[in-house]
N, C-alpha and C positions, 0 to 999 in steps of 0.2 A: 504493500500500500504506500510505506514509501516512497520507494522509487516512483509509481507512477506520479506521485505526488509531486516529483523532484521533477521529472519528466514534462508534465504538467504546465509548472512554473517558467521551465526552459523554453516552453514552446510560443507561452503566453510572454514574455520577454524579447524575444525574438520578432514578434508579430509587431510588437510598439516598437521594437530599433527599425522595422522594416516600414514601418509606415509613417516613423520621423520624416518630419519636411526637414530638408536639405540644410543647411548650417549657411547663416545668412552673415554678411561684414556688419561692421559696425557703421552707421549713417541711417537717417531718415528715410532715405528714398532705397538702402542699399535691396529691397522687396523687389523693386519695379524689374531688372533683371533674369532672376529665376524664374518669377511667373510668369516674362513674355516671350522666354524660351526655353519653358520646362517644354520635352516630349509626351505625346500623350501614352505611352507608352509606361510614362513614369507616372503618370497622373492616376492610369490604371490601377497599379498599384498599391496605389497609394491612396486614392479618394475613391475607389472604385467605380462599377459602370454605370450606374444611373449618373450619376455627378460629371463624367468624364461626356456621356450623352448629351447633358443638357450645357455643360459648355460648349462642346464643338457645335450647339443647335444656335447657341449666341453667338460664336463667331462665323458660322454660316449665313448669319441675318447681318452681321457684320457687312461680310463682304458682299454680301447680293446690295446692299443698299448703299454703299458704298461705288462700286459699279453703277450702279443706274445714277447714284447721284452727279456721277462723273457725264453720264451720257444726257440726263434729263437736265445739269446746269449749263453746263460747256456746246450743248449741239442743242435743245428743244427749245428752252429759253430764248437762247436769242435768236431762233427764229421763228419765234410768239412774236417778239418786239419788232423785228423787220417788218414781216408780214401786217402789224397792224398799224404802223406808222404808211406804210404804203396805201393800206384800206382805208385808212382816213385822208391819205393826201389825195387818192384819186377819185374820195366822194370830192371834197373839194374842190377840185378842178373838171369833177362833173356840171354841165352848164343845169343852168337851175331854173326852173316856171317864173314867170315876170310875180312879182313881188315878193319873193321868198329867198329869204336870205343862205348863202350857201353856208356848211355845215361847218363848222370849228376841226380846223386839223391836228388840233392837240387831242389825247386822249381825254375823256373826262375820268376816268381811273386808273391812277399810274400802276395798280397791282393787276389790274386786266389784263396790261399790256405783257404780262408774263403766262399768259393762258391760251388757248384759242380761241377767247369766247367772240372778239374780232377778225377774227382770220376767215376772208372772205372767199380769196381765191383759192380754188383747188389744188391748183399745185405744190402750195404749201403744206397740206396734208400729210400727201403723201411720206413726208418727216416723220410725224406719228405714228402713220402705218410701223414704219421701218423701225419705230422706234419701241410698237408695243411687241413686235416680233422679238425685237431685240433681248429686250426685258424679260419677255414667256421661253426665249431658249435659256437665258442667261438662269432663270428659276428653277427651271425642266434637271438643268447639267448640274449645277447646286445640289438639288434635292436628291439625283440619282447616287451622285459622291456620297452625300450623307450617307444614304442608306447603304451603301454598297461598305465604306466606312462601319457604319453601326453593324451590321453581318459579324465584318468581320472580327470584331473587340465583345460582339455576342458570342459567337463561336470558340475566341478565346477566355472569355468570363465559363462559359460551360466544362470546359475543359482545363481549370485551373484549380488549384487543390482549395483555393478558397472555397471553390463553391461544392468540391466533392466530400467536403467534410464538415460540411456547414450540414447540422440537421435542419432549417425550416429549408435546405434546397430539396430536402425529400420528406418533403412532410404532405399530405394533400388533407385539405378540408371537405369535410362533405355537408352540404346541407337539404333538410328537410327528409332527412331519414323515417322510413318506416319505423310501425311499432313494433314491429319483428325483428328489426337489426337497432335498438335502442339499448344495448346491450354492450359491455366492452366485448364480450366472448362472442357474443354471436355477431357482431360487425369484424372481429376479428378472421373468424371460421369462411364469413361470408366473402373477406378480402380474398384469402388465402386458398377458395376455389375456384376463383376467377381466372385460374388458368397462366398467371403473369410469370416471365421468366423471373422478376424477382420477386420475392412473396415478402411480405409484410412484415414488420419487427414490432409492432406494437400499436392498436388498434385504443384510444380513448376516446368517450363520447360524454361531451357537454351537455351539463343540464344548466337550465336557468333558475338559479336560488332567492331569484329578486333581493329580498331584504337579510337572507339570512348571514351572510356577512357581516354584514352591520350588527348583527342580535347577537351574534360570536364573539364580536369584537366587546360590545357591552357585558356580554357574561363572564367574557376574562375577566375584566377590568374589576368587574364586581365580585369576583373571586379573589383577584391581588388582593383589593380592599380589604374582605372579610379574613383571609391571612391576617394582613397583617393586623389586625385587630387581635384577632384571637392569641397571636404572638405576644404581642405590647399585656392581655390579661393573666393567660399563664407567664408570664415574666412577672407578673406584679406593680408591673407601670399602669396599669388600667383599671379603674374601681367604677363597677355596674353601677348604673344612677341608682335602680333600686338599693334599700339599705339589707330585705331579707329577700329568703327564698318568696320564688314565684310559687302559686298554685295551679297543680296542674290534673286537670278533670276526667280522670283514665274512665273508658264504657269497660265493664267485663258482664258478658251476655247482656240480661239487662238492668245492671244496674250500674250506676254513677259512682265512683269513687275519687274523692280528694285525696292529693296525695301533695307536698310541700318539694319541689325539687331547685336546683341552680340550673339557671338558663344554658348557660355556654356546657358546663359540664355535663348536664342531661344528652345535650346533642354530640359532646364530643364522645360520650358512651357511645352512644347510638348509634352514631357514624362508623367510629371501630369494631 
């Protein structure tokens, strides 16, 4: 028992040296370093795969928006602004009905001029086109990475001894069990003829005790209590409020008998 115990310790030691974060310099900012090129590889190991998931899910949203923002400031924007400086100079310089004044070729919303909500000619469009293609491949090729990415750090989470000695990785829940297999034996019996190459090591089934918990917890505590009472008056630290014996009303068949006893030591007869 001891060795395992020693064995135990070693293992569980071993697991915190290995899942120590990396030994940082001395300086405020000396962090920003390690974690903007730690490998995920090590992140793995060390924060494991849901955690290492949901970063690489924020640096994939990183870069896709990143990327478009490049292409949706640098190329769409400004030509929103051409295209509607153009649409308003050439309302303008459209001849106009005799009494009607021709149209203002300033924008009247300088945040417009960044949309297409003025972009009149067609051939300006076609930008957009090219640019929502651009955007739906750029998301398409992102999101296949991920997952082809996620496969593969699945496949190695399955196959790592973290997870082949980890019991909740072979644990299965069952719910809404019949009243035939409400049973530890007989859900046990039931697992272990179903045929599986591996059979089953230990079959438990949950009941719901709503309050009794709680009523446990109060019966200890009230138990502690009555101890230490009992303690504190056979020690002789504790004097009964009453000053004599109580009277106690024993039935034998039928009739009544008085009889003069002590509280505590009546019941600790009794008890023993």
């Amino acid at each position: 028992m001891l060795e395992r115990h020693s064995k135990n310790t070693v293992r569980f030691f071993f697991f915190i040296y290995r899942k120590r974060a990396p030994k940082l310099d001395q300086g405020y900012f000396s962090w920003v370093g390690p974690v903007w090129s730690c490998p995920d590889n090590e992140l793995f190991e060390k924060i494991g795969l849901d955690a290492v998931v949901f970063i690489r899910f924020l640096r994939m949203c990183r870069n896709v928006f990143f990327v478009m923002a490049i292409v949706g400031c640098g190329a769409l924007i400004p030509i929103n602004v051409i295209a509607t400086k153009e649409a308003k100079k050439a309302a303008a310089e459209k001849p106009q009905p005799d009494g009607q004044p021709a149209p203002d070729a300033a924008p009247k919303d300088t945040v417009s001029m960044l949309t297409m909500q003025d972009v009149e000619d067609p051939k300006w469009l076609w930008a957009h086109v090219g640019g929502a293609w651009f955007f739906s491949l750029v998301m398409y090729f992102a999101m296949h990475h991920g997952y082809r990415t996620f496969l593969q750090f699945r496949t190695k989470y399955f196959e790592s001894e973290t997870y082949q000695e980890e019991v909740a990785s072979r644990t299965i829940m069952l719910a809404g069990l019949p009243s035939s297999l409400q049973t530890d034996d007989k859900l046990f019996k039931f697992m272990n003829d179903m045929g599986f190459s591996d059979k089953p090591v230990q079959a438990l089934v949950g009941r719901k005790v709503n309050k009794l918990p709680e009523l446990m917890d109060k019966h200890k505590k009230m138990v502690e209590q009555l101890e230490k009472v009992v303690a504190r008056y056979f020690a002789g630290k504790l004097q009964p409020r009453c000053s004599g014996p109580m009277t106690c009303y024993l039935q034998i068949g039928y009739h009544c008998k008085a009889q003069n006893v002590n509280t505590l030591g009546s019941v600790s007869r009794h008890r023993s």
